[in-house]
N, C-alpha and C positions, 0 to 999 in steps of 0.2 A: 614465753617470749612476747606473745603478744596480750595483757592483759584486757584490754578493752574491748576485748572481743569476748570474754567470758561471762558467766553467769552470773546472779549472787553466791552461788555455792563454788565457785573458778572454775567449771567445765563449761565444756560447750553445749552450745544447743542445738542438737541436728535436726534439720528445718526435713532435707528431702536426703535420700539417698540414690544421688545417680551416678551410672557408669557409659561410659563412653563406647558405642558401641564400632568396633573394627568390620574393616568388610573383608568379605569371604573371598577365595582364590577358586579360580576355577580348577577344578585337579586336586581338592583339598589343602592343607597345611602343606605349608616347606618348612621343615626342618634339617637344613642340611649344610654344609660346609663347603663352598668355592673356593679357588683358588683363581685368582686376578690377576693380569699382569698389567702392568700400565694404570692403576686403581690408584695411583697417588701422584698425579700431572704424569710431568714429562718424563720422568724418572727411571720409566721402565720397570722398575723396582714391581715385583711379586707382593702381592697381600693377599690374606687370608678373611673372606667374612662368612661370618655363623649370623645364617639366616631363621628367621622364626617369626612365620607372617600367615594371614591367612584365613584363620581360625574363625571370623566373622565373630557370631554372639553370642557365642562360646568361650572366645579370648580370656574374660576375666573368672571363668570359673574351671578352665585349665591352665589358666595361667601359672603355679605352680609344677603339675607335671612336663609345661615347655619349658619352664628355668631349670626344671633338674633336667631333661634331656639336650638342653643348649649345654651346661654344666659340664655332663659326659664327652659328650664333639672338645672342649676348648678343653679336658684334659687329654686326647686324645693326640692333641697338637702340641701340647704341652711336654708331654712324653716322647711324641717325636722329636723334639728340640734338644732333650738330653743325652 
């Protein structure tokens, strides 16, 4: 997409590899599932959020096993809706 930013060979050239690092929760990770009322203005209206926070700098190298267990919760919800 972007050529001008490639090499003579068209890759990139990775200069540094950084990750952004998340801050930590006291009480560990939340990985869990609330139920809000009033979450969308005046509405009243009920929502649902799947939380997954926490992790500190750790985040990016379980990142994976928190997308499969966020995953699980919003099928969870999914199947209750049917």
């Amino acid at each position: 997409m972007y050529p001008d930013i490639l090499n003579e060979q068209g890759e990139f050239d990775v200069i540094a590899d950084i990750v952004g690092r998340r801050p930590t929760r006291t009480g560990g990770m939340r990985i869990e599932i609330e139920k809000r009322t009033g979450a969308l203005g005046a509405t009243g209206k009920e929502a649902t959020v799947i939380h997954a926070y926490g992790a500190g700098g750790r985040g990016f190298e379980i990142s994976w096993g928190v997308a499969e267990e966020v995953n699980k919760l919003a099928e969870t919800l999914l199947e209750a809706h049917d």
